[in-house]
Structures are given as structure tokens and as C-alpha cells.
C-alpha positions, 0 to 999 in steps of 0.5 A: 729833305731837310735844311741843316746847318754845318758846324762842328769838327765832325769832317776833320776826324781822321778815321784811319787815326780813329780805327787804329787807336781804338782797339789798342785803347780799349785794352788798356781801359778794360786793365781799370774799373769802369770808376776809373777811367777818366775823361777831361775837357773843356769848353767856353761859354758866354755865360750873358748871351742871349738867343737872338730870338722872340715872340712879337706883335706883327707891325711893331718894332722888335728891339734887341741888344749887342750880343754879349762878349763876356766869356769864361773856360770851364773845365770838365772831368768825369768817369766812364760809369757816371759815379763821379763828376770832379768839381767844375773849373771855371776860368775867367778874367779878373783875379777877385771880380767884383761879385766876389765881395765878401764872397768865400770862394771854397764855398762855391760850387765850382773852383774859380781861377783867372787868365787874361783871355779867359783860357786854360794854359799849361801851368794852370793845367799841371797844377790841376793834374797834380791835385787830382793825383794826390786825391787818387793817392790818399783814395789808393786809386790808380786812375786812367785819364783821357785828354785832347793833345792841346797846347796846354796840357804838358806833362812832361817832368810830372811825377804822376804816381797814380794816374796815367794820361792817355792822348787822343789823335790829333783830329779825332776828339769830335768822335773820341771824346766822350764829354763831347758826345753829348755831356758838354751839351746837356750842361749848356741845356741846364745853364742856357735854360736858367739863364733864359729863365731868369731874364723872363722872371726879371722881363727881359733885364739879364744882370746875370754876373760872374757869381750867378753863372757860377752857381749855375754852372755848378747847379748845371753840372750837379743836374746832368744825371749818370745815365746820359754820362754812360751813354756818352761814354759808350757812344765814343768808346763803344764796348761799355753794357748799359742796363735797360733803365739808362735807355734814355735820351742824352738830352732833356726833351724841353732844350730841343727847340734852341740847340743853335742857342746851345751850341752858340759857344762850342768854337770859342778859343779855350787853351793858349800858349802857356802863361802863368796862373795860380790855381785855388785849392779847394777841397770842397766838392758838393756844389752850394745851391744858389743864394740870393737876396731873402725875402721874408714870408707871411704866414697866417694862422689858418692858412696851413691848408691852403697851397702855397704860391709861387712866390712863398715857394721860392722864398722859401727856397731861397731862405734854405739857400741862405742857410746851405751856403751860411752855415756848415750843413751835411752832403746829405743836406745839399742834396736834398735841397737840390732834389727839393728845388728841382721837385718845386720846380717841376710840380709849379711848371705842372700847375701852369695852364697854356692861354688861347690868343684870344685872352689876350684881347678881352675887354675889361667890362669892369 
């Protein structure tokens, strides 16, 4: 017998909604390839907040801080075999936010827009439907697209050549919508994750803005792998056949221990009624490795052999950072620099060694 938290929308799913759309939905997915059957969602996020948790001293006084308020909608889509994630749709408040300063935005890796409450309404939304459908016609693909029916995604009068929209019931998109069954969560582990760590590098300052929880997000996206997106799939529509080496778990096993902390935003208000947005083009779909401030690195003659620190590590990752989002690189370089920052990563988390309790009160006899 264990304690749990009730959350979610799980005991609103109408499931005699569920078994009469399925078996007629799974015959028209099975008319496309497993590559293009699409599904679509979105999701808020504090993108500042911070658990609500920490280790302490017994007898001293823990301070914490107001939880942060500061929000954004980001906008999901994604293929049933895991071949494709579309460029994350970030929509915040402010038009040019000051972060943005001499910023180049089709350079980010994900699209920015803005709404006064930070929601995705129903101008915005036709004006990214009608962008993918002119990708699938110059690809010469016909596309099936999965949606929730919220208010904002209105279709009506689109002349959508190449994709056909598919509704889910309503009440059902806790147990239908893939992104939910898991691909929404493995994101915010990747972002969450990155945000802690950062304000552990920085004790405990998190001056984390707009800019920086884009390229996170985009990082985040980039690090969800196809196998748990084919899982996530098959859990919500369950006929697609998975290989033996995609047996693996949805998500990354160090993120187990702050799921509430995850899971903090998952009811935030993401779609109003509609008010008018622009939508930023952008063409540009290989997410920009983070960039911050360079620092330089020493190198002295005789020290080839000797390992590298920490700190020449990532000064040094930070300088092919610079270079990625500076000068006109291959795909091919973006994503072995990303294979490379997760390898340093790793290996440096390898090298740390736990410390008893008693270490920390040993006497300097110096």
C-alpha cells in the first residue's frame, strides 16, 4: 500500500468515446506510412520555477523564494515512427524581449511568437498549419495530422492540400494523445534537468531568461530519442510493432526522483479565445547548441597528455558553441556537436566520486 497524488485528466476519458473512434481511426492511419502520421500538441511551462525542495542542516534556517510565475506555451509535433520532430513553437509574452538584443531569431532552435497571456489562439495556429502544408507539398507528401479540438485549432475555409486533420473526442486526449503518453514528460525531464543544473553551477542564482529556456528547450527537444516517441505512439494507439532494441524505458531513470517537479506546469491554460498573433517564419530546423559567454583556455607546452578539467571542458564547448551559432556550419556539425556536449557530459558525471558525511567535518591540521 502505497500514498499517491491524484492528478491528471485520466477520470474524465470517456472510454465509450475511446472504443468507438479508435478501431475507425486505426484504418484510416494504417492508409499512410508510419512517417506520416502526425501528432500535435502543446503544453506550458514555468520555464524559472524551481522545486520547492533541499538538502539542509538540521537546526538551521531554510530560506526559499516566491515560486516563479514566468510562463511560455510550447507547441509540439512529431511522427509516429520517430523520424521527425518539427521545430518547437515557443510562445511568450513580449514581442522582442530583451534577451533578444542583437539576437538573430531564424537562428534559434526553436520558432518564437508572442501572445499577451502566453496561449496559442486560432490565427496563430492557421498560420502554422498552413506552413507545414506548403513543407508537405514541395516534399510531395500527403500527411495525417492528430489534434486535440480546443478552441483554437480552427480549420475551417483552410485549403489544406496535403494534410488531412483528424480530431480526437472530446475528454479522450489523456488516453489518445500520444505526446501525452509520455513525450511531453521526457522533455520537461531534459529542460528541468538543465535548469537545476544550472542554478547548482551558479549556487543557487537562477538568472535563467527567455533566450536561455529556448535554447534549452530546443536542446531538450533535440535529446528526446526516436525510441521512446515509438512507444509513446504505440501506448496511445496500440497496433504499431516495435523492434526489440526500442524495449526501453519512456524516461531517463536519473529524473525519476522530482516527477511533481516535472509535472509542476502540465495544468497551465494554453489556448484562449482567439486573438491575433503573427507567426515568424523560419525555415531553419536544426536546433543552435546553447552559447554563452566565452571564456579563454590556457594551454601550455607539455600538458598534451595530462586530462583535461572540468572547466577546459566546457570552455572549450562553449567556444565550438560560439562558432555553431556564428558562422554558417553543416547539420552535420550541429549534431556532432550535440553528440559531443552529451559524451563530456557523461564521461565528467562518470569521474565524480559520492563523499562519506564525515568529510564534511574534518579538521584542517594545516
Amino acid at each position: 500500500m502505497v500514498g499517491l497524488q491524484m492528478c491528471g485528466e485520466s477520470t474524465k476519458v470517456d472510454e465509450n468515446s475511446v472504443n468507438l473512434w479508435l478501431p475507425n481511426f486505426i484504418i484510416v492511419k494504417n492508409s499512410y506510412a508510419p512517417r506520416d502520421v502526425f501528432n500535435m500538441d502543446k503544453t506550458g511551462i514555468f520555464y524559472t520555477l524551481m522545486s520547492n525542495r533541499t538538502l539542509h542542516f538540521k537546526g538551521e534556517r531554510c530560506h526559499g523564494s516566491a515560486k516563479s510565475k514566468q510562463r511560455v506555451t510550447v507547441v509540439l509535433c512529431c511522427n509516429s515512427d520517430g523520424s521527425e520532430k518539427y521545430k518547437a513553437w515557443v510562445i511568450g509574452k513580449s514581442h522582442n524581449p530583451r534577451c533578444f538584443k542583437n539576437v538573430d531569431k531564424s537562428h534559434l532552435p526553436c520558432d518564437y511568437t508572442h501572445h499577451v497571456s502566453s496561449w496559442i489562439d486560432a490565427q496563430a495556429f492557421r498560420e502554422w498549419l498552413l506552413k507545414l502544408d506548403q513543407k508537405m507539398i514541395a516534399q510531395h507528401r500527403h500527411i495525417l495530422l492528430t489534434l486535440d479540438n480546443c478552441a483554437a485549432h480552427k480549420t475551417e475555409n483552410l485549403n489544406l492540400s496535403n494534410i488531412t486533420v483528424y480530431f480526437f473526442p472530446s475528454n479522450t486526449t489523456s488516453r489518445l494523445q500520444p505526446l501525452n503518453q509520455g513525450i511531453t514528460a521526457n522533455l520537461k525531464s531534459f529542460y528541468k534537468a538543465k535548469l537545476v543544473k544550472f542554478a547548482i553551477e551558479n549556487n543557487g542564482n537562477v538568472k535563467w531568461d527567455l533566450l536561455q529556456a529556448i535554447k534549452a528547450l530546443g536542446s531538450s527537444w533535440n535529446a528526446v530519442n526516436q525510441q521512446t516517441i515509438k512507444r509513446c505512439f504505440n501506448k496511445a494507439w496500440p497496433n504499431i510493432v516495435l523492434t526489440d532494441d526500442e524495449n526501453l524505458d519512456l524516461l531517463p531513470p536519473a529524473f525519476h526522483s522530482f516527477e511533481d517537479f516535472v509535472n509542476a506546469d502540465n495544468d497551465l491554460a494554453i489556448c484562449p479565445e482567439p486573438v491575433l498573433s503573427t507567426f515568424e517564419d523560419s525555415d531553419n530546423d536544426i536546433p543552435v547548441p546553447a552559447t554563452t559567454s566565452l571564456s579563454s583556455v590556457d594551454s601550455d607546452e607539455g600538458n598534451d597528455h595530462l586530462q583535461p578539467t572540468r572547466e577546459e571542458i566546457n570552455a572549450a564547448l562553449r567556444v565550438l558553441a560560439r562558432f555553431s551559432a556564428t558562422m554558417n556550419v553543416s547539420e552535420q556539425f550541429k549534431n556532432c556537436l550535440e553528440t559531443i556536449a552529451t559524451e563530456c557530459a557523461i564521461k565528467m558525471a562518470s569521474k565524480l566520486k559520492q563523499k562519506n558525511i564525515t568529510d564534511f567535518f574534518k579538521v584542517n591540521n594545516q
